[in-house]
N, C-alpha and C positions, 0 to 999 in steps of 0.2 A: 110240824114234824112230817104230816104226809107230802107235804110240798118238797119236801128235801129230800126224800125216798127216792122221792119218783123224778125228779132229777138226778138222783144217784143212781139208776136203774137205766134209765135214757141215755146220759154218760156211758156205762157200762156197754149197751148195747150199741150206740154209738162206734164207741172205740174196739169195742170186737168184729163189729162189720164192716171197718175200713180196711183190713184186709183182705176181705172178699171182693171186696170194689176193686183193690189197685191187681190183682192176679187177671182179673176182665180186658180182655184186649178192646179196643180202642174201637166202636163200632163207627164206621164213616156215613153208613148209610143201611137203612135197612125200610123197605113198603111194602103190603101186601095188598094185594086188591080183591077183592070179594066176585066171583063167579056167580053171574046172576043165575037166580034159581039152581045153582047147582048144575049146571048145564052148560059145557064148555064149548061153545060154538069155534069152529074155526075160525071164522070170520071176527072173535072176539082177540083183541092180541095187544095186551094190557104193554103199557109203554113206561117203562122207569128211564129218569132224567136226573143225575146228580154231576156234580163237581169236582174234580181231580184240583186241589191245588198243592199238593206236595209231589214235584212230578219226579221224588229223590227216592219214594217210599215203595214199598211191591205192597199189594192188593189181591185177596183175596177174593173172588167173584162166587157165589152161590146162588142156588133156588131153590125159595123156599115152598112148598107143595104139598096143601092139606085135601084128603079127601074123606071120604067114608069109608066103612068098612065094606060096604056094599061096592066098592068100586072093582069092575070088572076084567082087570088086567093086572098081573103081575108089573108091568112095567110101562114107561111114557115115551111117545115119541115126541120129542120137541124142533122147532127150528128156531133159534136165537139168530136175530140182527142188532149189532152192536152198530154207533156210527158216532166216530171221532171227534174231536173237534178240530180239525181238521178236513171234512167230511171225507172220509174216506167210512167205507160202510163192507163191514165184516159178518158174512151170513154162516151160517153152519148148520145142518139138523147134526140131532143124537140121542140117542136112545140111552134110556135112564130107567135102570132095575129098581122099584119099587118094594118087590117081596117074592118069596119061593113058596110054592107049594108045600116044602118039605119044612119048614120057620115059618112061614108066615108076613106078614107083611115086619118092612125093615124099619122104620121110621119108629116115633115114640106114638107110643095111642096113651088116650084118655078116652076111656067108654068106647064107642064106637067112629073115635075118628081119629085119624092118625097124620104125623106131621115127619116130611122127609126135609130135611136141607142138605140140597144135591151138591157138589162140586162141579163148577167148571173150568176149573185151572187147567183137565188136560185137551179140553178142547181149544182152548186160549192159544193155548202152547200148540195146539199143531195147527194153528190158524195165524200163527206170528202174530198174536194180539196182545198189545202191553197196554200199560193204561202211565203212559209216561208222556203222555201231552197234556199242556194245561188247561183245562177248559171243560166245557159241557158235554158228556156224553150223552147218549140213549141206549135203552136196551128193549128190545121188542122180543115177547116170547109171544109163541104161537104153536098150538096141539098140533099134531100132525096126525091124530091118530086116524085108524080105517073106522072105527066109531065117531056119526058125529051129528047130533051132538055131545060132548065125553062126558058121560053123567056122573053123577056122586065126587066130581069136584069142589073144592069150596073155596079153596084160595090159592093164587098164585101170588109168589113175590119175588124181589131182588135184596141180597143181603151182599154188602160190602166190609169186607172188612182189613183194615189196615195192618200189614203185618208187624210184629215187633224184633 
């Protein structure tokens, strides 16, 4: 009898969280890589590498960007190198608001660390960058800030996602 319970229960739960799954867009790729010691050297400039093979579909490009509460700017300057497969190789800096003095930091916190996932669709777009070639990209982020090393960082990443 307990045995059938608890497969009735597992069922139940089951089939109530398959529609949470199928509302979740379609993720193509998402890494984050860990900032040694918290301590974002310029010269550190983490390289994501994924695959375009629907070159029918638009793409959603983000960064993903955890730090401490302790971090000492409202905002980040980055410079992104993307490069095609085709090598053609697409640079950009851009400064990216973190939090206001008058709110407070904008991302989601837990305790004392908080996680932003930035957009870069409008830098893409004024850069004439599509992700409509078949093949291997890259994507190199790198701090640009006047701090450095950029302390009370923790991780940086690239999130990909496929639009519907």
């Amino acid at each position: 009898m307990r045995n059938a319970r608890f497969h009735l229960y597992l069922g139940l739960f089951l089939l109530l969280n398959t529609g949470n799954f199928s509302c979740t867009p379609l993720n193509l790729y998402e890494r984050t890589v860990a900032i040694p010691a918290h301590r974002w050297e310029s010269d550190f400039t983490p390289q994501f590498t994924f695959l375009i093979k629907d070159t029918t579909a638009r793409y959603d490009l983000s960064i993903t960007l955890r730090h401490r509460d302790l971090y000492h700017f409202n905002n980040i300057w980055l410079e992104i190198t993307l490069f095609s497969p085709d090598g053609k190789q697409y640079k950009f800096k851009t400064e990216k608001q973190l939090g206001t003095n008058q709110s407070g930091w904008l991302g989601t916190g837990m305790d004392d660390i908080y996680e932003h996932r930035i957009s870069l669709q409008k830098e893409l777009l004024e850069n004439a960058v599509s992700l409509r070639k078949l093949g291997k990209y890259i994507v190199v982020i790198k701090q640009i800030m006047r701090e450095d090393p950029l302390e009370q960082v923790m991780n940086v990443g690239l999130r990909i996602e496929k639009r519907s």
